[in-house]
Structure formats: C-alpha cells, structure tokens
N, C-alpha and C positions, 0 to 999 in steps of 0.2 A: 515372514508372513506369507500365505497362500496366495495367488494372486487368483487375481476375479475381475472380472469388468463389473463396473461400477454400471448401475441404469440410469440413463440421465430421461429425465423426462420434461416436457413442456417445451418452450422455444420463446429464444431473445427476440427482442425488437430489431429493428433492423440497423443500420448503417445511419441511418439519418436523423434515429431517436433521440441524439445525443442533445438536441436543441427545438426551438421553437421559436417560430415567428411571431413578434406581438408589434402591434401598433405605439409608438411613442413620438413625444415631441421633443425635437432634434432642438437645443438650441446652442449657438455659437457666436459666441461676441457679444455686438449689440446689435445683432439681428434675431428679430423677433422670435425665431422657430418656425418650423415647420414639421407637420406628421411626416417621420417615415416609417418603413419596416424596421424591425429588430432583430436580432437576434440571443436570443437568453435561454442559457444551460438548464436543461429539463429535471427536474426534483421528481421522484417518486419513491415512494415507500414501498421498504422489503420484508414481511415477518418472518425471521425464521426459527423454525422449531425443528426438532432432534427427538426422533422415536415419539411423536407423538406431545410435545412438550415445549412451548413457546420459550424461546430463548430472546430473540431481543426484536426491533423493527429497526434495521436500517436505514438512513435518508441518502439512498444514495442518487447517480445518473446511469437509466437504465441502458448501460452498456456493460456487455461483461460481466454478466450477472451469476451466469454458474461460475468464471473465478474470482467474484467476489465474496462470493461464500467457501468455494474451497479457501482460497488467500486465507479469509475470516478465520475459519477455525481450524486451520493449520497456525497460524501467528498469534491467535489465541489460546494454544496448547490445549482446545477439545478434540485434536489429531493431530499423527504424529508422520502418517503418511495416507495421500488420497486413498491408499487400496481398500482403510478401512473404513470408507463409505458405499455403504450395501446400495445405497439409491438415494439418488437426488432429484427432485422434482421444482419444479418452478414454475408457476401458472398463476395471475389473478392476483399479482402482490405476494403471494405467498413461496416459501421457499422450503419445503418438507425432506427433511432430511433424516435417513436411517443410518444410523449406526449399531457396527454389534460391542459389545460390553462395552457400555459405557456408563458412569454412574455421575449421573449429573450433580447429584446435590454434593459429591464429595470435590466436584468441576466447580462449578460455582460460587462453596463458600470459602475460599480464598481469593475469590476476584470482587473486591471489593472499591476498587478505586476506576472511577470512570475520569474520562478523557480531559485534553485541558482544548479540545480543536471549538471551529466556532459552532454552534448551531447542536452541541452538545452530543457529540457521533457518541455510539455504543463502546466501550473501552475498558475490558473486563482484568486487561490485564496488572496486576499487581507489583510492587518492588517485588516482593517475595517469588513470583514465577519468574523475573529476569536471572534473579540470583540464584533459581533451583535448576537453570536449564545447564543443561549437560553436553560434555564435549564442545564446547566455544574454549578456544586457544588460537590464538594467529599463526599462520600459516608458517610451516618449517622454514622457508625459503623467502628470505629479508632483504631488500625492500621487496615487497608482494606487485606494486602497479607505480606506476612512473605519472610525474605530475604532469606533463603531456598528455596521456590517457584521460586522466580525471579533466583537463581542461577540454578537450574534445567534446567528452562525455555530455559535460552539464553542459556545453554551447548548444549542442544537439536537444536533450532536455530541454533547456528554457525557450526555446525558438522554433520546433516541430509540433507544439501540440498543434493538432485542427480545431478541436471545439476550444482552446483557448483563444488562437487567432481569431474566431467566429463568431467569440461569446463576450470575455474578457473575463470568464467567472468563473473559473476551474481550476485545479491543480493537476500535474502529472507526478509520474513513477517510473523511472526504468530502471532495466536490466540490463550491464554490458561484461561482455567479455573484458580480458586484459589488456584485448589489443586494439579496446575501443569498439566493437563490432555490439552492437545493438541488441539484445535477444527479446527482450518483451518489453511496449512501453504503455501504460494505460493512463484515460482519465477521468477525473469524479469531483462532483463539487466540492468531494470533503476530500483532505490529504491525504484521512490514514484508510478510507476507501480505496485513493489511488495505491499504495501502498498493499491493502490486501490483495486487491485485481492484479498486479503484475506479479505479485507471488505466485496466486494463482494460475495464471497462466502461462507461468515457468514450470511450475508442478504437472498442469494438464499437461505438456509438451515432453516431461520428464527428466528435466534438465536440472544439473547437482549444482546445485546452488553457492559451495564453498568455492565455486571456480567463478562467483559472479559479484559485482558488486551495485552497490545500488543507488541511484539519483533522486530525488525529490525538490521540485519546486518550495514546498511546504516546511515550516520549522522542525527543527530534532527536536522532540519532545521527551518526556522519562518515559509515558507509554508506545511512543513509536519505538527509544531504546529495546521498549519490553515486548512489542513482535517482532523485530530482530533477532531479541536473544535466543525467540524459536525456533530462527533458522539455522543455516552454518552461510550466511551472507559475512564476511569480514568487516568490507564500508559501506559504510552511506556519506552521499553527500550531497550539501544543499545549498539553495542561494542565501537563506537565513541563517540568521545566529541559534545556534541551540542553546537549553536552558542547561544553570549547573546539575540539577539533579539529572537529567538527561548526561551530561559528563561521569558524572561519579558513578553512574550505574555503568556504563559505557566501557567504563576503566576495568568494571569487575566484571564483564562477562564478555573482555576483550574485541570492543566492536572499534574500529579508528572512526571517528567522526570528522568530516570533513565541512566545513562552514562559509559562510560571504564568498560562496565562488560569484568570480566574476571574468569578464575576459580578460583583466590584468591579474588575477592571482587566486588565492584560495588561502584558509588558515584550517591546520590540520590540526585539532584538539586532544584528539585523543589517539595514541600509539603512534607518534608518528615516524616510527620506523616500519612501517607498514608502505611510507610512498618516498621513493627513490628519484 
C-alpha cells in the first residue's frame, strides 16, 4: 500500500478526564457516615461512522480516543492497516472516519454476534471472522516467552493502572515485550475498549505486533478471542478464567491463552508450548 499520512482532526481531553469528583456518603463500620469527595471513572459516548455512515456509539472513558477507534476497527477487521484511513476526525461525541474502498454492507453482514462484556459494549465480531483471519500460526521458535516474563507482566498490569487506583471502576490492557519491557498500556470502563486502545496505540507508534503479547485485567471472552485473531499478537493473559468457547476458538486460530494469573502462578489453556 501507498503510504499517506492520515488527517487526524479535533483533540482529546486532557490527562485528567479520565474521572470525576462526586459528592458521596462514606460509611464504615457502625459509624454513621460521613459526606466525602469521590472519585468515579467518566462514561461518555462515542458515534462512529465510516464515509459518511453511522456504524456504532461506543461507551467508552474519554482517553485515548483516536486509538480507540483505530484499535476498534483494526481488531474488528473494517482495516487491515492504519495507512488506510484517509481522515479521522473527533469532535462533540462524534468520531468521522474516511475510508477508501470499503464496502460496508459486505463489512457488516457477517458480524452478527455482539459482546458477552457488561454494559453491552459494541462487538461486531463473529466465530466466522476469527476462523477466516489469515496467517495466525505460533511463532517458529518454541517456547516463545518464559513464565517469569508473563508473571512480571500481569504484576505490573494489575497494580499500575492510575484511574483504577483513583476510581476502583475500570479495566486495563497492555502490551510487553519478551523481556517484560512495557510498550503500551491503556484504560476504559469496558475491557474490550481497553483492548482496542492499546492496539491502537501500538499501531499509531508502528510497532509489529507478533513480537508482542498482551495482558488484560478483564475475562477471555470468544469476541475478545475474535480481535485477537485480527492481529498477529500470539498471548493473552489474564487475571480471570476464560470461557470454553473462547478456548476452542483460541485453539484454531493459534492464540495461547493464558488465565488466573496470580502472584503464585498462572494456568496456560491454550498452546502451552508457547511458555518455557
């Protein structure tokens, strides 16, 4: 493909939009309560539409918002790489995105199964797109990451988010190297937001993705399997148990799923000669 710079237009919130101060009453024990300040992770809505063309409204936390829509529709397979987005715009809720040849309704009508997360996130992707994506195979070079790495990893994931520490109402996503080295880590009240946003922002940065593997606070799901299978990411791994259907998709489009990390251990589900 051509390369082009993309237009990005409009501008995120800032650093500090990730939350909000509300007034609540604190109580503890059998002492009565007391008003204090809060803090509680910020919900706002995102629509986005494609050439003119409303495709879904997001709920997500407004951080990270252009890569939460590149993330979006690169792990949704309506792209395949950032370069073919002509313009992206973001102002007012809204998230205006040009694409060239793309044909929506033939996009579309095979994403028929939406999400299993809570609060009913947007989840276009299908069993049939996990199973059709192309070139997912494990890595030449067996075991690929040592379970020292992965137990670093998720320590670092579960215990660094900020608006988790500040809120208690969020989920994270990262991205690490082999050697445990952090590349991108984002958060969002819904998982598989967090999920898209550190795609994204692996992508904006230009970084090959099959040299990365990926953490999530949040459950393996069959549609989180199924933006995965978008990528060329090998693992995931998480502090929850993932579901079977999330396993047997996993199995076919060679992703190791990694589960119940904790600081004493982790259980590897799927491929596990994938961790050394």
């Amino acid at each position: 493909m051509e390369n082009r710079e993309t237009v990005f237009g409009g501008g995120e919130e800032d650093s500090s939009s990730g939350f909000a101060e509300v007034e609540a009453l604190s109580v503890r024990g059998a002492d009565p309560g007391a008003t204090e300040t809060d803090a509680v992770p910020r919900e706002t809505s995102l629509t986005l539409s494609i050439n003119g063309e409303e495709l879904v409204t997001l709920l997500a936390t407004p951080r990270n918002l252009q890569a939460l829509v590149i993330g979006f529709l690169f792990a949704e397979g309506f792209i395949k790489d950032p370069q073919e987005l002509i313009a992206l715009d973001i102002a007012a809720g809204k998230a205006e995105v040009e694409l060239e040849d793309v044909d929506m309704t033939l996009k579309l009508f095979r994403r028929r199964v939406f999400g299993s997360g809570c609060g009913g996130p947007a989840g276009f992707t299908s069993a049939l797109d996990a199973l059709a994506a192309s070139g997912r195979d494990l890595p030449a070079c067996l075991p690929w990451v040592d379970a020292q790495t992965l137990r670093e990893a998720a320590r670092f994931t579960f215990s660094r988010g900020s608006l988790y520490r500040l809120t208690r109402g969020t989920h994270a996503a990262a991205l690490f190297g082999r050697e445990a080295e952090m590349v991108a880590m984002a958060e969002d009240i819904g998982r598989h937001n967090a999920v898209d946003k550190v795609i994204g922002l692996a992508l904006l940065e230009d970084r090959p993705l099959e040299n990365l593997f990926m953490t999530v606070t949040g459950r393996i799901s069959s549609e989180m399997v199924g933006k995965l299978a978008h990528t060329q990411i090998p693992l995931v791994l998480s502090k929850s148990a993932p579901t079977d259907l999330a396993l047997d998709l996993a199995v076919k489009v060679s992703l190791s799923v990694v589960g119940r990390a904790t600081a004493k251990g982790f259980t590897v589900y799927t491929c596990p000669e994938m961790v050394g």
